[in-house]
One Martini backbone bead per residue (centre of mass of N, CA, C, O) as a GRO file, in nm:
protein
   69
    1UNK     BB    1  -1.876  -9.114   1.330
    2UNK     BB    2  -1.629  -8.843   1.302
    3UNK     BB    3  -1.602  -8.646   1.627
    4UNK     BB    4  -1.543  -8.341   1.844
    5UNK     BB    5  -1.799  -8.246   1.887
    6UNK     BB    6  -2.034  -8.263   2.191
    7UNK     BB    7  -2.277  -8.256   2.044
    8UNK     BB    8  -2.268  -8.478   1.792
    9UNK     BB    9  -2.240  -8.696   1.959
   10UNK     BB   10  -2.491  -8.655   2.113
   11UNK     BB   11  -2.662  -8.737   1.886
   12UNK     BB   12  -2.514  -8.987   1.792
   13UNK     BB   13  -2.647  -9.145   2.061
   14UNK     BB   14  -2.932  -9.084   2.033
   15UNK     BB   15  -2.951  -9.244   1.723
   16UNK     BB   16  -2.722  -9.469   1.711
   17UNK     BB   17  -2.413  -9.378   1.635
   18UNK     BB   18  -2.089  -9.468   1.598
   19UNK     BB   19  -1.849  -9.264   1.783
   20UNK     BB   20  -1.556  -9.087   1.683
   21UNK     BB   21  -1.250  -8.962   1.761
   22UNK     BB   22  -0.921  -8.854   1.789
   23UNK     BB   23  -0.850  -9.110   1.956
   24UNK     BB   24  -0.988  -9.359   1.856
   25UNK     BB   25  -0.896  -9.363   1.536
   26UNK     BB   26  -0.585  -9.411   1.638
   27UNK     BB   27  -0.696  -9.682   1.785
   28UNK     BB   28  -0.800  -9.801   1.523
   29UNK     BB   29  -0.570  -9.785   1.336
   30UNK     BB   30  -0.394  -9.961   1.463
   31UNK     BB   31  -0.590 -10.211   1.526
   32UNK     BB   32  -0.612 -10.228   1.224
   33UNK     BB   33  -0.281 -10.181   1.065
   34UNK     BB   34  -0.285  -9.854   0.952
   35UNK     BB   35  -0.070  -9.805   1.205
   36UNK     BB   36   0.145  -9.810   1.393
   37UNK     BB   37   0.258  -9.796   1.665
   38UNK     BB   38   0.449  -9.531   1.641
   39UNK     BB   39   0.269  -9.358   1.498
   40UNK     BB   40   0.053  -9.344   1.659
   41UNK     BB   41   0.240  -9.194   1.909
   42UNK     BB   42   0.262  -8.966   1.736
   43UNK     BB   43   0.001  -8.834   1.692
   44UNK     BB   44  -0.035  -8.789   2.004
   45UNK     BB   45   0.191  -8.569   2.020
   46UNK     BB   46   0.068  -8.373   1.803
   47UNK     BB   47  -0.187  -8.244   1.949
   48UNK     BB   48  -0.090  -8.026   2.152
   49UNK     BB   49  -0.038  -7.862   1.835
   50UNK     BB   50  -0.351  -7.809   1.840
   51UNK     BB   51  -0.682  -7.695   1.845
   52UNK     BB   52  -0.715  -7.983   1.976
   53UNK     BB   53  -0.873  -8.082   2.278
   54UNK     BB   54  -0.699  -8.269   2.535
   55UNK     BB   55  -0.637  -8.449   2.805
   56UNK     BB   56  -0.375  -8.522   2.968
   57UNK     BB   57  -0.538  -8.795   3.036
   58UNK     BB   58  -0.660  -8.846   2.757
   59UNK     BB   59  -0.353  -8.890   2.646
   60UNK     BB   60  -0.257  -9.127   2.852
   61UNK     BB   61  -0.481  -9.328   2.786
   62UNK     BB   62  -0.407  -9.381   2.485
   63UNK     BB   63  -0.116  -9.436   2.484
   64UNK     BB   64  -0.172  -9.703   2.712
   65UNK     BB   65  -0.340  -9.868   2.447
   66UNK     BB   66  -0.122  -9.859   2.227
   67UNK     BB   67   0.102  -9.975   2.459
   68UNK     BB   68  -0.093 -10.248   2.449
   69UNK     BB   69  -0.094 -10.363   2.130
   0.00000   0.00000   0.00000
């Protein structure tokens, strides 16, 4: 399941069910070749211009796991 509402998630870990959010994605995109160590560095710049809420540790925490891929 791939969700940022936090209920949602919530339930998808009740029924154990795994769940990726939008930081997660970008970090699988990586790892997984779907997207360069740059795209992928490119997209998490570009979260901040979103309605989508991440904070700024947990932006610099994913930055850091992309740039050590």
């Amino acid at each position: 399941m791939i969700t940022d509402d936090q209920r949602a998630r919530n339930v998808c870990r009740r029924i154990s069910l795994k769940v990726l959010d939008a930081l997660g994605l970008v970090e699988f995109a990586k790892k997984h070749g779907v997207v360069t160590k740059e795209e992928a560095l490119s997209l998490l710049e570009k979260i901040p211009s979103t309605s989508l809420y991440i904070t700024p540790e947990l932006l610099r925490e994913a930055r850091a796991e992309i740039e050590q891929q």
